[in-house]
C-alpha positions as CSV (number, residue, x, y, z in Angstrom):
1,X,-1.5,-6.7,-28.8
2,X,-1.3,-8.0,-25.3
3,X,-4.7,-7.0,-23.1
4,X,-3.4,-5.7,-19.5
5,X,-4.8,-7.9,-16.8
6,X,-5.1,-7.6,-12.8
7,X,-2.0,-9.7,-12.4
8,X,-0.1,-7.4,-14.7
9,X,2.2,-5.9,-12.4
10,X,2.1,-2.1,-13.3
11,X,-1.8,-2.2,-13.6
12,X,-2.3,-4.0,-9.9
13,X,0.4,-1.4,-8.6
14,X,-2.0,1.7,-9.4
15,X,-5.1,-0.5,-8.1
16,X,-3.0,-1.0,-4.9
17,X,-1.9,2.8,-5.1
18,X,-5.6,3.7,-5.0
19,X,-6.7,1.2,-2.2
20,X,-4.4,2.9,-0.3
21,X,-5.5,6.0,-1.1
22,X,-9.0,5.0,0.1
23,X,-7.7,3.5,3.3
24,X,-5.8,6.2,4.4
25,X,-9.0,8.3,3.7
26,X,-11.0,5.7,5.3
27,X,-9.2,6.3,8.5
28,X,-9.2,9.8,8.8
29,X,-13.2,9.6,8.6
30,X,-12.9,7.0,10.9
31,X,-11.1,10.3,13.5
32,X,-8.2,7.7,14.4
33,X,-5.9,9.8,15.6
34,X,-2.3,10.6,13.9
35,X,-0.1,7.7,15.7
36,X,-2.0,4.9,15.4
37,X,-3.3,6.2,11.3
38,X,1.1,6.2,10.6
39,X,0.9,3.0,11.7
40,X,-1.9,1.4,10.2
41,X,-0.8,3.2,6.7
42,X,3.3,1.8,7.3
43,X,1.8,-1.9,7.8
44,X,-0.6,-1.3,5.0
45,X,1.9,-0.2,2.5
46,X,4.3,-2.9,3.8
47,X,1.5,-5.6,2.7
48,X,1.1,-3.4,-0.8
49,X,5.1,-3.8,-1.5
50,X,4.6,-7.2,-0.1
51,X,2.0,-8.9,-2.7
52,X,3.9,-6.5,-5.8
53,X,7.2,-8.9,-5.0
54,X,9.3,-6.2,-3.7
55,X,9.6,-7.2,0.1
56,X,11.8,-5.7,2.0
57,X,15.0,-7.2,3.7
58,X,14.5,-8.3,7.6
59,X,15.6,-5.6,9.6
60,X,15.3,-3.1,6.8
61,X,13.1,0.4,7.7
62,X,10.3,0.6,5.4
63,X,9.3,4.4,4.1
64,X,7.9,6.1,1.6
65,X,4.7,4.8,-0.4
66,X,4.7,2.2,-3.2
């Protein structure tokens, strides 16, 4: 039997899910208004699909969560 680690990809997915979670949450406490929160969450979720390996192509439109 294998023991799931940090670096196992699906576990550090649902970690990075939930710190995302948090963050967003985190901002909307924080009162930052709906513009700049869109952005903040697009280039924090770009960093979260970043670090799993799954980058997107230059040029390409990011959307959607991880």
């Amino acid at each position: 039997m294998k023991i799931k680690t940090l670096f196992d990809n699906s576990l550090f997915e649902e970690f990075m899910g939930q710190a995302l979670e948090k963050f967003e949450q985190h901002l909307k406490d924080e009162e930052i208004k709906k513009g700049p929160l869109e952005q903040r969450m697009r280039g924090a979720r770009e960093f979260a699909v970043f670090l799993l390996g799954r980058g997107h192509r230059k040029g390409e439109r990011t959307k959607g969560r991880i």
